[in-house]
C-alpha positions in Angstrom: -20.8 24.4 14.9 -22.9 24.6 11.5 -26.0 26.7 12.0 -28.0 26.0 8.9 -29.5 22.9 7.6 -27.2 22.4 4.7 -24.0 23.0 6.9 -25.1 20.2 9.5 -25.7 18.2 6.4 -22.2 18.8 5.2 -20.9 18.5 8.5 -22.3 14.4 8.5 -21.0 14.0 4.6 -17.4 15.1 5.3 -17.4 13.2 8.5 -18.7 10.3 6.4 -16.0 10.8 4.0 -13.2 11.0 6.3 -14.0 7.9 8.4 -14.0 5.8 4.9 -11.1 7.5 3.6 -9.2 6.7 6.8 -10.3 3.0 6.4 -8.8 2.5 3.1 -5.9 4.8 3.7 -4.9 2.8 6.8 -5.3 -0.4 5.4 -2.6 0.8 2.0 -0.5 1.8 4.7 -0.3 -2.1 6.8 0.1 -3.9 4.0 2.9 -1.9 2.7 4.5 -2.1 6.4 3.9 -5.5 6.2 5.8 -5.6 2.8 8.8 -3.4 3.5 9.1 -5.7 6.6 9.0 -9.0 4.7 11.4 -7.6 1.7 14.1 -6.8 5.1 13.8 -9.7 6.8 14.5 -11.4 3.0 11.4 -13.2 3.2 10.6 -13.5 -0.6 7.0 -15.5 0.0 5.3 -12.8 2.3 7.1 -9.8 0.8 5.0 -10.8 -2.9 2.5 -11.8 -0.8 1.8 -8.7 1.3 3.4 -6.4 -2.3 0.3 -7.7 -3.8 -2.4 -6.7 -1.1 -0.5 -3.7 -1.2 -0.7 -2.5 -5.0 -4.2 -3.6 -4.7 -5.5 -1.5 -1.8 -3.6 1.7 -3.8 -4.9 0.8 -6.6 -8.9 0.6 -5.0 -8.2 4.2 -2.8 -6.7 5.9 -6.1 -10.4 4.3 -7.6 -12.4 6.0 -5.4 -10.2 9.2 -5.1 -9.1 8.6 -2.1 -5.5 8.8 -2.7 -4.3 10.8 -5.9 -3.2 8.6 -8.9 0.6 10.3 -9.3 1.1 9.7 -5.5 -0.4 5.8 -5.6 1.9 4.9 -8.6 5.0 6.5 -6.8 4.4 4.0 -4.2 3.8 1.3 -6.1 6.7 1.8 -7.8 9.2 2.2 -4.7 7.7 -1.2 -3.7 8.3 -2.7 -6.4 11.8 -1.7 -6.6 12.6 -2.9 -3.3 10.6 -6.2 -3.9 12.7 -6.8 -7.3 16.2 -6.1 -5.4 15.2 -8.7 -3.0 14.4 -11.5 -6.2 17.1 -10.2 -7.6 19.0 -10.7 -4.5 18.1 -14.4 -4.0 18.3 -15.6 -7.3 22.4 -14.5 -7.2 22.4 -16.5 -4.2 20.7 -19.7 -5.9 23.7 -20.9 -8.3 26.1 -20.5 -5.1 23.7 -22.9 -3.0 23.9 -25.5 -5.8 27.4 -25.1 -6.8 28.6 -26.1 -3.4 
């Protein structure tokens, strides 16, 4: 336990801190589960859906520090990569549908 006045001060900062930090680290993290889910199950409409929310809650928690900027753009780019094979996947599929 902090003894002096400016430890117990840091003490309710960092705690501060974390609780906020966990907030908008945990809400990066569901919306990318929510996205890598939706890209699996093929789902094209939720997966850009919830691949939006996502690039947007890294983008906010690398904003305010939370998350560094290197490791918020790796995400966003592995995302994106998956999100663009599934696109890519059902727009080969389109001409078949019609042509039959």
């Amino acid at each position: 336990m902090p003894n002096t006045p400016s430890a117990k001060k840091r003490l309710r900062q960092s705690e501060k801190r974390r609780l906020r930090n966990r907030w908008f680290r945990g809400r990066a993290k569901t919306f990318i589960k929510k996205a890598k889910r939706a890209i699996l199950a093929g789902d094209v409409e939720n997966a850009t859906y919830y691949t939006q929310l996502a690039v947007k809650a890294l983008d906010k928690a690398a904003a305010k520090g939370i998350l560094h900027k290197g490791n918020v753009a790796r995400r966003k780019s592995r995302l994106m990569r998956q999100l663009n094979a599934l696109l890519r996947q059902q727009e080969a599929q389109a001409p078949e549908e019609t042509a039959a």
